[in-house]
N, C-alpha and C positions, 0 to 999 in steps of 0.2 A: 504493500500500500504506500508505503514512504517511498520507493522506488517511483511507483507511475505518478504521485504526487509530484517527485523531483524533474521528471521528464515532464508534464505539461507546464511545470514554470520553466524548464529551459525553453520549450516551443515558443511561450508569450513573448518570453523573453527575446525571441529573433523575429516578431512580431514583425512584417515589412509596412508601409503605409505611403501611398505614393503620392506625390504634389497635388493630382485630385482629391486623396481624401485627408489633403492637410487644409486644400484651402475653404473648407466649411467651419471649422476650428477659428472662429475667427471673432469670439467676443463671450465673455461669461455667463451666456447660457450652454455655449456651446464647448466652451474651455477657450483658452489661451494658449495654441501650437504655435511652433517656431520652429524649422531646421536649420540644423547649424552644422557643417561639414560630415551631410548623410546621414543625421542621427534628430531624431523630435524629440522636443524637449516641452511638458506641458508645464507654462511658466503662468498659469492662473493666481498659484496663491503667491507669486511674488511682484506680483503688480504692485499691492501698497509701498514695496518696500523698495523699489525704483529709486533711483536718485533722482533720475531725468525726469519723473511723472512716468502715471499709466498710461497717458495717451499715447506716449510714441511705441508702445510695446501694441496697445492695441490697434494701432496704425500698421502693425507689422505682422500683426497674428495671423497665421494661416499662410506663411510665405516662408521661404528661404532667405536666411538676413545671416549669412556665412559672412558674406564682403564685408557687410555694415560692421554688424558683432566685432571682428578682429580688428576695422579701422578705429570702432569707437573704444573699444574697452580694455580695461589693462587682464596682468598674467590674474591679478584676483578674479577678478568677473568670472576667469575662464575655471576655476576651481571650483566654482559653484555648478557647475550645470551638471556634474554627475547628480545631484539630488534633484534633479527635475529632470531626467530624463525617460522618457517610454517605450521608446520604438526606435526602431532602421528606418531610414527613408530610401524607397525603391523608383523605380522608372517610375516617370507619367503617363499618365495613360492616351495621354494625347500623341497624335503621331506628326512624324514631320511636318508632314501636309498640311495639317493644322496650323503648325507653328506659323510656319511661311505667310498662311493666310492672314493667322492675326497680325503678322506685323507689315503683310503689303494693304489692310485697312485704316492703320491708323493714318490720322491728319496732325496729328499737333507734335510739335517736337520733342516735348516732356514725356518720360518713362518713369513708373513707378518703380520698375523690374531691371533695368538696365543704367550704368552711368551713359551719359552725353555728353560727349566733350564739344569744350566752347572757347573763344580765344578774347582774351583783353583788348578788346576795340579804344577806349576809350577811359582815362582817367581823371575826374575834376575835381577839386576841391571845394568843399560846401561850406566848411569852418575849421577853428582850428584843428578840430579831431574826426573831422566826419569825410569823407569821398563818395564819391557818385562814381560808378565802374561800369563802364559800358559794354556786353556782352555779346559776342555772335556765334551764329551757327551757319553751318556752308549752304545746308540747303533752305529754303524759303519757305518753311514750315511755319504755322502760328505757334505759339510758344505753349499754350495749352493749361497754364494757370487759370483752376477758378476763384473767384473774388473771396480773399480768408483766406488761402491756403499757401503755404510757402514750399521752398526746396530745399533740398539737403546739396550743399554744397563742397565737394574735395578739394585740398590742393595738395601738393608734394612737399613737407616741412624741411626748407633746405639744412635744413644741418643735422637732422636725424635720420633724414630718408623717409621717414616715416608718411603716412598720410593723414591728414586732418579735415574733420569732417566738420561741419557745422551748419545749424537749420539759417536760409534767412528771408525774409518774404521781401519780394522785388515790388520796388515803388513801381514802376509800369512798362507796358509792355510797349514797344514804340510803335508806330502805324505804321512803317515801314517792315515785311517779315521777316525775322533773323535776327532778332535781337532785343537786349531784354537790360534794364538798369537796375542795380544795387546798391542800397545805402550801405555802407560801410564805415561803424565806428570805429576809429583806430584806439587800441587800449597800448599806451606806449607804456616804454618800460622807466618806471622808477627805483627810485633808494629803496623804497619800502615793498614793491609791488611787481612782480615779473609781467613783461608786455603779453599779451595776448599771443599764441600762436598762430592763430590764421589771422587776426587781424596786423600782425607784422609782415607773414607772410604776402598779403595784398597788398599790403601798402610800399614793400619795395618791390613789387611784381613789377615787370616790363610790360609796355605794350606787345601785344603778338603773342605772349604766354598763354599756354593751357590749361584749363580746370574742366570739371567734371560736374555736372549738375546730374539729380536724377529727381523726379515728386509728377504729379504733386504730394504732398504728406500733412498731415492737421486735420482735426475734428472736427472745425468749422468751415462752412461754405454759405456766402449767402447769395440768394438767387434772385433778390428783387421782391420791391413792394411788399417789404416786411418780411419775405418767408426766405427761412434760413435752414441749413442741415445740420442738426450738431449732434455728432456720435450717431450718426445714423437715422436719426430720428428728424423729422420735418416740423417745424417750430414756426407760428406765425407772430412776427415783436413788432409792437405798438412803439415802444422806443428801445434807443441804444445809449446807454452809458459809457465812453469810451474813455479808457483812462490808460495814459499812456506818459513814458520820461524817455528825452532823446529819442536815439534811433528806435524806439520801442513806436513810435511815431506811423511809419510803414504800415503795419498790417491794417492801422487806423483808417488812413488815407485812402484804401483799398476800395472801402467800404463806404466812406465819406464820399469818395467821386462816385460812385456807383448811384446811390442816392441822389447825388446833388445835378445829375446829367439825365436825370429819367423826372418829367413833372409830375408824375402819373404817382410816383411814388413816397406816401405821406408818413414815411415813417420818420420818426423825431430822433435828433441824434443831439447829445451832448458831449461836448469833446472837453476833458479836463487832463490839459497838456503842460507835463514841468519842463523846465529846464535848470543848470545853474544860472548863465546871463542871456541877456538879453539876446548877444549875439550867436547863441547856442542853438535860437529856436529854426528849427528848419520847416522848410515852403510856407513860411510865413505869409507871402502873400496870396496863396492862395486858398490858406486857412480864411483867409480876412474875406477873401471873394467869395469865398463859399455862403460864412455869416451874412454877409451884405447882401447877397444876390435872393437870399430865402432865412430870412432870422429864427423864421418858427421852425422850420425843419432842421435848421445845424447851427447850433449854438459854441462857439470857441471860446473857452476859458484860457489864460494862460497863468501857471504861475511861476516863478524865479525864487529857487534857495540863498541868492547871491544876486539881489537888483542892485542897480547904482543907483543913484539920490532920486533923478529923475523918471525912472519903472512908476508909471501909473496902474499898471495891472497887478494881481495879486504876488500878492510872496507870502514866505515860504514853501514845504516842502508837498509834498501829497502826502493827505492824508483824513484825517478827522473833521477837522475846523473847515474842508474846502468841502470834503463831500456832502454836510450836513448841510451848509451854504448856497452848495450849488446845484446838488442832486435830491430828487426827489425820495423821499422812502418807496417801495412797488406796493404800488396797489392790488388788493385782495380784485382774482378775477382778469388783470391785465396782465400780457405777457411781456417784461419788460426783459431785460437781457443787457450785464455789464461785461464789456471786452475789456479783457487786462494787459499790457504787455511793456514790461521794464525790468530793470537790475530783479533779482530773485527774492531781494531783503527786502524790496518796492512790494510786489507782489504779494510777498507774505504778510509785510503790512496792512494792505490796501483790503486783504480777503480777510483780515478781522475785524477791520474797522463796518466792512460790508455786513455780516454776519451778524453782528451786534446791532445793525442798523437794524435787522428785519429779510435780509437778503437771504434768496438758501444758494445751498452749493450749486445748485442745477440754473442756477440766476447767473453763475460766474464764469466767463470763460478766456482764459491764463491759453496765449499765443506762445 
């Protein structure tokens, strides 16, 4: 009996599962699959315990994330996945012919599944620590971003060889096809504080140099006149709370134009935008066109932790004193919906002072 006992756990144990039946595995009723060099690993109950959040795990569930995995994580990470592991991962069941087809269908240049390389067109300076990175690609494809969602971005970290990955959401796509811009803060390096790896990386890029984009990737999408996708689910918001610091700014804008180019579309948007000074604040003028052109639909706050004498607009930081001031509590019955996106101590801030307000978690959505 202990014998035929020992033989069907070695059987489960060589349990094969192939890319079709990983990709249904794809959200917490269904579990949280992942393969990572041939082998699934069910990573459900380690979602809370993410560093990065749940969201990017579950933007990833029911896929092969082998690339990803080794670009993003250190030798720890990789010591953990014997205790999440349950299967072999085998052929797909799909055949060539298939393949071929899905990819002589697509229109847009972005891949969820594949890196895309793209070459440094164009590089400007915004302020003192911010650039604008102009993007292309050879063929004349639309870029295939939808409005909310960002890309996961590679480069080659030149002094370790290594590769570096990082999410960023593109201020816009140009009307021109082939090409696509970037904010880019640059975190230099201090006495106290090591610069950024990819944003140094950028910032002494050459023109003509290559990177890798692949997405789109992110739990928000919104689709117009109020109705948005978030986590899958179709959500129709009456207003938007958008609270954002520096380059946290982008995914705001996204959504802002979006609304402010369509008259049809009556949804309320509040933007409560930091910076340090004054001359930190980026597309300033067309935050200001925006409010001016329709005040009831998109309302621009701004405030500065570091104004000079002369800042007529609010100061201090984000937080407490601004959102009680400026935001409304949600109302029982309405769908209201705050976007979050800034430094991580910003954020963890912003979602208690939210919470305490009356907000719930499912009100708050962290880019």
């Amino acid at each position: 009996m202990e014998e035929a006992d020992h033989t069907d756990q070695a059987r489960a144990a060589k349990r094969i599962v192939t890319l079709d039946g990983l990709a249904p595995h794809n959200s917490l009723e269904s579990g949280v699959w992942v393969a990572i060099s041939g082998e699934v690993y069910d990573i459900s109950t380690f979602l809370s315990e993410h560093p990065g959040g749940e969201d990017i795990l579950l933007e990833a569930a029911g896929t092969d994330v082998t690339e990803d995995f080794f670009d993003l994580h250190s030798d720890e990470a990789q010591e953990l996945l014997p205790a999440y592991h349950i299967e072999s991962l085998g052929l797909t069941a799909k055949s060539g012919t298939e393949l071929v087809a899905d990819q002589s269908q697509r229109h847009s240049f972005l891949r969820p599944d594949i890196w895309q390389q793209v070459t440094v067109l164009e590089k400007r300076r915004l302020s003192h620590n911010t650039i604008l990175i102009t993007l292309k690609w050879d063929h004349c494809e639309e870029f295939g971003l939808p409005i909310g969602k960002h890309v996961l971005l590679r480069a080659r970290d030149p002094v370790s060889g290594n590769n570096i990955v990082r999410a960023y959401t593109p201020i816009a796509t140009k009307d021109s096809l082939g090409e696509v811009d970037l904010l880019i803060k640059i975190y230099h390096k201090t006495d106290g504080r090591a610069g950024g790896k990819m944003t140094t990386t950028l910032h002494h890029m050459p023109l003509g140099a290559t990177l890798e984009l692949k997405g789109p990737v992110g739990t928000f999408e919104y689709l117009g006149k109020g109705k948005c996708h978030v986590s899958g689910k179709t959500r129709q918001v009456n207003r938007f709370v958008l609270v954002s610091a520096g380059s946290g700014l982008t995914p705001m804008l996204q959504v802002l134009r979006a609304i402010a180019r369509d008259a049809e579309d009556s949804t309320e948007c509040l933007l409560l935008y930091g910076n340090r000074h004054e001359e930190d604040i980026l597309y300033r003028d067309e935050l200001k066109s925006m409010g001016a052109m329709d005040g009831r639909r998109i309302r621009v706050v701004h405030t500065l932790s570091c104004p000079s004498a002369s800042w007529s607009g609010q100061r201090g930081r984000l937080g407490q004193e601004l959102l009680e001031a400026e935001a409304e509590q949600p109302k029982p019955g309405v769908e209201d919906l705050v976007l979050l996106c800034g430094p991580s101590a910003m954020e963890t801030a912003i979602k208690h002072v939210l919470r305490a307000g009356g907000w719930a978690d499912e009100q708050i959505i962290c880019f």
